[in-house]
Each structure stands twice: as structure tokens, then as C-alpha cells.
N, C-alpha and C positions, 0 to 999 in steps of 0.2 A: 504494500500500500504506500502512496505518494503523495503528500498533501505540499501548496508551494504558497510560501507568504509574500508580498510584494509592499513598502510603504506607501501612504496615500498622500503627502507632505512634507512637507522640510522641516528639520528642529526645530524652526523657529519661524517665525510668520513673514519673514524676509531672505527665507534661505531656500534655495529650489529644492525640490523630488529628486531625493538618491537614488541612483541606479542599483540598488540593491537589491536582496530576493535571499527567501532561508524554503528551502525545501527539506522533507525527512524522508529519511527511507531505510525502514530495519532496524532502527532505534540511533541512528546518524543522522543528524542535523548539520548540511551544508550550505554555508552563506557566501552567496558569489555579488559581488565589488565591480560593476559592468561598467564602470567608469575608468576603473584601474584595470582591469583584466584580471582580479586575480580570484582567489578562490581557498578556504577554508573547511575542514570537517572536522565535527567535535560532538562530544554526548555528553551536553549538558543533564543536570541534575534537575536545572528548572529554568524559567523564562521570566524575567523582571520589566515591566511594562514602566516603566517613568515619566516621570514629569515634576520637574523645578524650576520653579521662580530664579532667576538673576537679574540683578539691576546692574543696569549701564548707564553712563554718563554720555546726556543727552548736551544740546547747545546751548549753551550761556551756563554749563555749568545743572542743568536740568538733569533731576536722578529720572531714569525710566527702567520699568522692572518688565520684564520679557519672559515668557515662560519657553524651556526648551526642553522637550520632547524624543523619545526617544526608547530601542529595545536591547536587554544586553540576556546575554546565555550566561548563567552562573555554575559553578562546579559544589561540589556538596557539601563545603562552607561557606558558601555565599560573595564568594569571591568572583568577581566578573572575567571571563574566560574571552567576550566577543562584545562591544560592544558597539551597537544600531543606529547612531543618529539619526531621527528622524520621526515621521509619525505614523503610526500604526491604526490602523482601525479596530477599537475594543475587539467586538467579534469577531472580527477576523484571527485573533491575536487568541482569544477562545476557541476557536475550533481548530485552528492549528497546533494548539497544544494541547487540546484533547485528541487529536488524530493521532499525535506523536507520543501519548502517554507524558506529558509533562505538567506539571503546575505553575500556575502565574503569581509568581505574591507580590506581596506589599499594593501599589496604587497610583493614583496621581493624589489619594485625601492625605498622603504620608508628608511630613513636613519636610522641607527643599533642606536643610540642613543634615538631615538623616539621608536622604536618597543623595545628595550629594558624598555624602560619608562609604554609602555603599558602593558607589558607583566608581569611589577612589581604591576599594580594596581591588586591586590589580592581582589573579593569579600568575603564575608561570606561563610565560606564552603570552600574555594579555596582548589583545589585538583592538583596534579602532577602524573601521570599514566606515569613512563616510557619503562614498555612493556619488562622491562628486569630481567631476572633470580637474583637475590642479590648473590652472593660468598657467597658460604658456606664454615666456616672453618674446616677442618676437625680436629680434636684432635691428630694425629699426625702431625700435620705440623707445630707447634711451636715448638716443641722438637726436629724436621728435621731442619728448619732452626739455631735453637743456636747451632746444632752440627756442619750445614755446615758452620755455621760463627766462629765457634773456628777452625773447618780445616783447613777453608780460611788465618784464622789469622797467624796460625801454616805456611802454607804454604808462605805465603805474608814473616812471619818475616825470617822463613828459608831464603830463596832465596834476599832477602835483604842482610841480615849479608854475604852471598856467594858471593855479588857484582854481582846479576843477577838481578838486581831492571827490567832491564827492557823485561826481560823475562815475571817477575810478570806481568807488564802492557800487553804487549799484554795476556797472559792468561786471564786477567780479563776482557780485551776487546773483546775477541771472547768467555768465556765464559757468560756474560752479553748479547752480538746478541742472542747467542743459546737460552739463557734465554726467549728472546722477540718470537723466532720464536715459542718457546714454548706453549706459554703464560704462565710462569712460571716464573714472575717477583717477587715474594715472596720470592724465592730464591735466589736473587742480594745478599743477604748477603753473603753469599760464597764467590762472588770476589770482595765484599767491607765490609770485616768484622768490618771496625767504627763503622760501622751501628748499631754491638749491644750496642755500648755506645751512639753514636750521637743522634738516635732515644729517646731513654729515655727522655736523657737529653735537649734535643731541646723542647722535651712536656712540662716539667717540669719549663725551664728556660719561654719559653712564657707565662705558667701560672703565674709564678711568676711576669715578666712584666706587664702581665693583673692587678697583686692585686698592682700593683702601680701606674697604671697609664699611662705607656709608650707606651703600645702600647693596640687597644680595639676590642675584637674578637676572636673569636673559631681560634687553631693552624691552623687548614685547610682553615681559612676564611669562606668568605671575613673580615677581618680584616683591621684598622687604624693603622699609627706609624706614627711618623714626626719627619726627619731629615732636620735641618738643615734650617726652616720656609719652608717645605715641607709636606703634608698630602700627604700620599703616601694609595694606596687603592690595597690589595694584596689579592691575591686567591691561596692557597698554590705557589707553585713556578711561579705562573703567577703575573703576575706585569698588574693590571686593567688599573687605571688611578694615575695621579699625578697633586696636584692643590696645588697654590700659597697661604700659609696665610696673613691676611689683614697686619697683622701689619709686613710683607714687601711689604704692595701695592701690597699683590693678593687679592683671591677674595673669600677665605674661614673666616668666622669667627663664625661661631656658628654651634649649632647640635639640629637638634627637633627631640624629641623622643616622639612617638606617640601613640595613642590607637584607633581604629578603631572598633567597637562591639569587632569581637574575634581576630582582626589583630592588630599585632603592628607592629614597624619600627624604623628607626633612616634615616632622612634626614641631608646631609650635605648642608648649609645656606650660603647665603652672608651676609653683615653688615644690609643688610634692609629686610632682612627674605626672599629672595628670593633662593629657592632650585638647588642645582646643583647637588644633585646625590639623590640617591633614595637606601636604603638598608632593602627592607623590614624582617621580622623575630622577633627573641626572640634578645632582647639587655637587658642586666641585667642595670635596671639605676643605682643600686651604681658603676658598670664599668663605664657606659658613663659618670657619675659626677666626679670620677674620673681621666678620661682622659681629659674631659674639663676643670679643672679645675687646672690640669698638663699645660695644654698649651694654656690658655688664651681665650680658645674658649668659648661661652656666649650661655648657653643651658636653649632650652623653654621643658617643658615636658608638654601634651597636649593632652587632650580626642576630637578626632574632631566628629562633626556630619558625615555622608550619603555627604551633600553638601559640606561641606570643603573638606572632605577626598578625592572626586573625583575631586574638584578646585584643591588642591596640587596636586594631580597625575598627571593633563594635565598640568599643570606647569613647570612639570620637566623634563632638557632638557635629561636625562640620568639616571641607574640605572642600579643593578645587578639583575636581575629575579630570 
């Protein structure tokens, strides 16, 4: 017997239809990637149907909160083995796991802080299929864009020095919409020619904070800084979460960075080892040592077994997937 599931929508309400698909056959669940070509089989234990709130930083500084959707295949601690971005059709999602002998649990009423917790516990193998085409660059479009960003510049400084500053603005603001309706946002540089110094230099200057300390993480995040006895938790221009250090009587003081067979991580700690965020991934430990050691934070570094690893995971109220 052969049942085939297909999503009906993108994660998120502005993200297109994965080319995905989970078929079973024999007690084997294959998940083929028709964007990528590639292709996966695995005998999940169960089927987790999700959905969590995230808020992103909208313009002028506007919080907006985004629900992202999405199926992952678990193994028989709860550990995600595959996961589905994208959106699933209830029933469909029911009778495909009734066909294939599986259970569905948890929900979309389960709180975004837990299903993001679960959906960070990464087994052996963990895999991400998101069902979507990569941007290809093309070889003319870097040399298109520095030409449209010296034009922009030429045109910006013109119309400045003329006392039509705010001409420039609106042009930049209806050429930027045009931009979006496009889907031709590579081109922003044209009506914000900074871009071709800002950009550089923004890479640059965060690396540079990285080799000292100040702040810990890839430009794009999810990354760490602290201003101010604040650990602020940033995902490019999205603003995650923000937590109190101990020593103003919050409730962050340490950082365990961890090793799992082939999974590592970095957990944010209270004073008694207790986890409050969850960042799995590559964390370079001379970064984390010195960031911790910038701001006073008391870091365990730590090979856990199968049973710790999945004790931390159901411990922690929150995480970035």
C-alpha cells in the first residue's frame, strides 16, 4: 500500500509552495526535495504537524508577528529526524498517517516557545528539505547592480546639491515598491546607493566585533550582543528575544556549548544550569570563550550522552530551530 502527501503552502504567508512530497511504502517514509533533486528514507516513530508565532521587525522599527508552519518526522525520543517547511493540510496530514501506521502529536494550540524547543532537538542525520529553488546568481548582476548604485548615487547627490532632496525621496520610495513588485530587490541599491559602502562595511565591522568579543555569531545570525546588562538575541534585522543578566538580578549567567554524536549547540543558562534558550548549530568555542569571558558569563563546554542530550532538550522553555 502507497499513500503520497504533497504541501498546500509556504511556511509563511509570503513564502511560495515547496516542491516537496512524503510518500510510504512498507513502513518507509520517503521525502523527495523537487527543487533540489534530492531525496531521503526514514521510519519515523511519529509525525509533528507545527505551527509558531515569530515576530519580525517590520519598518520604522514596527514589531510584526508571522506564524510559520510547517511538518517534521520525529524518531522515538522526539527528536526531529526531517524537517517540512511549509503547510500541510490537517486531513491530509491525518490520513497519511493513518495509512502509514503513525501518530500526529502535539498541534498548532501548543505554545510557539515549546514547539520551537522541539523542533531545535536535532537527531543524528537531522535534515531541512525546504522545497524551494536557491537564487541563482547570475554573472551579470553584480556589475548591474554597482553600476545602478553609482547612478543612484550620481542621481541622489545631483538632486540634493539642486535643493530637490525631496524629490530624491519619493523616487527612491516608488522606485524600491517597483522593486518588491518585481521581485527585484537586488536592485534596492539604485535608490539607496550607501548600500555599496554600508554593506561591506557592516560585514566587516561585525566580524571584527566577533574577534573581540562583543558580540557572538554569523552577520545574519542568530547572533548575541549585550547592551547595557542586556543579552539581546538577533536574527538579521529581526530582534528574537531579550533576557536580563544575573548580575542585574536577571536571569542569564552562563553559556553551555555542547556536543551531541555529530550535533553541537550553544545553550543560554541561569546561575544553576538551568537552560533558557536553545541555539543549536556550529559555535566556534574560541568565539563563545570569548564572548563569555567579555561579559562575565561562566561557560561549561560538554560532550553529553543520547540521555542528557534529550533531558536538556525537554528542559528548554524556548529556542531558535
Amino acid at each position: 500500500m502507497t499513500a503520497r502527501l504533497v504541501p498546500c503552502g509556504g511556511a509563511t504567508s509570503s513564502a511560495g509552495c515547496p516542491g516537496t512530497s512524503l510518500s510510504w511504502r512498507d513502513g518507509t517514509v520517503t521525502a523527495v526535495d523537487e527543487a533540489a533533486g534530492g531525496s531521503v528514507s526514514l521510519r519515523p516513530a511519529a509525525l509533528y504537524h507545527y505551527r509558531y508565532g515569530q515576530e519580525v521587525s517590520g519598518p520604522y522599527g514596527k514589531v510584526d508577528a508571522r506564524s510559520v508552519t510547517g511538518l517534521a518526522l520525529l524518531d522515538t525520543d522526539g527528536l526531529v529526524l526531517l524537517d517540512l517547511p511549509g503547510a500541510w493540510d490537517v486531513r491530509a496530514v491525518r490520513g497519511f498517517a493513518e495509512a502509514a501506521g503513525l501518530p500526529v502529536v502535539a498541534g498548532p494550540p501548543t505554545p510557539s516557545g515549546q514547539v520551537r524547543a522541539l523542533l531545535s532537538g536535532r537527531a543524528p542525520g537531522w535534515r531541512r528539505m525546504s522545497g524551494l529553488p536557491r537564487p541563482r546568481a547570475s554573472r551579470w548582476r553584480l556589475p548591474l547592480a554597482v553600476c545602478a548604485g553609482v547612478t543612484g548615487l550620481a542621481v541622489m547627490t545631483y538632486l540634493a546639491l539642486s535643493g530637490a532632496w525631496q524629490a530624491w525621496r519619493g523616487l527612491a520610495s516608488l522606485g524600491r515598491l517597483a522593486l518588491d513588485l518585481l521581485d527585484a530587490k537586488w536592485l534596492a541599491v539604485a535608490f539607496s546607493p550607501l548600500l555599496l559602502i554600508a554593506r561591506p562595511l557592516a560585514g566587516r565591522l561585525h566580524h571584527w566585533r566577533n574577534s573581540r568579543g562583543t558580540v557572538l555569531g554569523p552577520p545574519g545570525g542568530p547572533y548575541l550582543q549585550v547592551k547595557k546588562d542586556l543579552l539581546h538575541l538577533t536574527r538579521g534585522r529581526d530582534h528574537i528575544r531579550t533576557l536580563l543578566l544575573a548580575r542585574a538580578r536577571g536571569s542569564v549567567a552562563g553559556l553551555l556549548l555542547y556536543r551531541h554524536a555529530a550535533n553541537t549547540g550553544l545553550v543560554i543558562t541561569t546561575r544553576a544550569g538551568r537552560p533558557l534558550h536553545h541555539l543549536p548549530g556550529p559555535w566556534p568555542p574560541e568565539d563563545v570563550h570569548r564572548f563569555a569571558a567579555r561579559h562575565g558569563l561562566e561557560l561549561r563546554v560538554c560532550t553529553l550522552s543520547r540521555e542528557e542530550y534529550v533531558t536538556l532538550l525537554r528542559s528548554c522553555p524556548d529556542a531558535c530551530p
